[in-house]
N, C-alpha and C positions, 0 to 999 in steps of 0.2 A: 306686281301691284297688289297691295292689299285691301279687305274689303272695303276699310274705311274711303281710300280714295277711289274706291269702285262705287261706290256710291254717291260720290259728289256727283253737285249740280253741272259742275263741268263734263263729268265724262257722261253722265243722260244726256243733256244737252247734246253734246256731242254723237253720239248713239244714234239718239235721234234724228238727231238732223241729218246721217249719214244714213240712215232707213229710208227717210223720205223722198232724199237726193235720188237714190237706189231706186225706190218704186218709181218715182219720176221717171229717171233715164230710161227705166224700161220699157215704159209705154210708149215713149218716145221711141226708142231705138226700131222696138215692134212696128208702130205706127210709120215710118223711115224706112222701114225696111220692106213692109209690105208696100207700101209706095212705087219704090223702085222697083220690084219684081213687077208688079202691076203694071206699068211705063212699059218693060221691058216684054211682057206676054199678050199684052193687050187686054188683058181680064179685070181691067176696074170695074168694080170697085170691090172685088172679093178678096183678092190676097192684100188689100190692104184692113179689112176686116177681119181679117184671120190672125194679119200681122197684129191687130189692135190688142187680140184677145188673146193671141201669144203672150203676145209683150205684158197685160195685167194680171194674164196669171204667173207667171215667172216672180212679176214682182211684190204682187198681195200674198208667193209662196217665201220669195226670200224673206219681209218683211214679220211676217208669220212665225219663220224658222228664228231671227233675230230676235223677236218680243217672248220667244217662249225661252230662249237661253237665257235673258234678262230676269223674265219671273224665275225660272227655274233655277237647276244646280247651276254651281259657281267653281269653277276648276281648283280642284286640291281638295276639295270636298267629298267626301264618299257619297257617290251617286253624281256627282258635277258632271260636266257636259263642256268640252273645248268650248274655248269662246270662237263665234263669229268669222267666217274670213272677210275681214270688210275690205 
């Protein structure tokens, strides 16, 4: 892919909206998962708290890591940076 089509509104778009899904899911998945532990130890409402804060930092760090390879190098470039495993 060259940079012209790295740059279209499609593939940001797209980008994006695969960042947000990402952050989403994880706090979710966090949140669902300290849940269950919680059910399962008796300990509500901490490991679903803990799960919360798992799960947003995970995903404000993928989301992070994603936005700065975007600003950043661009692969084939001296100094580029692989893209993304999305």
């Amino acid at each position: 892919m060259n940079d012209k089509n790295r740059d279209s509104i499609y593939f940001v778009l797209g980008l994006y909206g695969a960042v947000g899904l990402q952050l989403a899911l994880a706090v979710v998945v966090g949140l669902v998962g300290g849940n269950f532990l919680d059910k399962q130890f008796g300990t509500l409402p901490w490991l679903t708290i803990i799960g919360l804060i798992v799960g947003s930092v995970g995903g404000f760090w993928n989301l992070i890591r994603i936005l700065n390879w975007q600003r950043g190098g661009r692969p084939g470039k001296p100094g580029g940076r692989s893209p993304p495993k999305l």
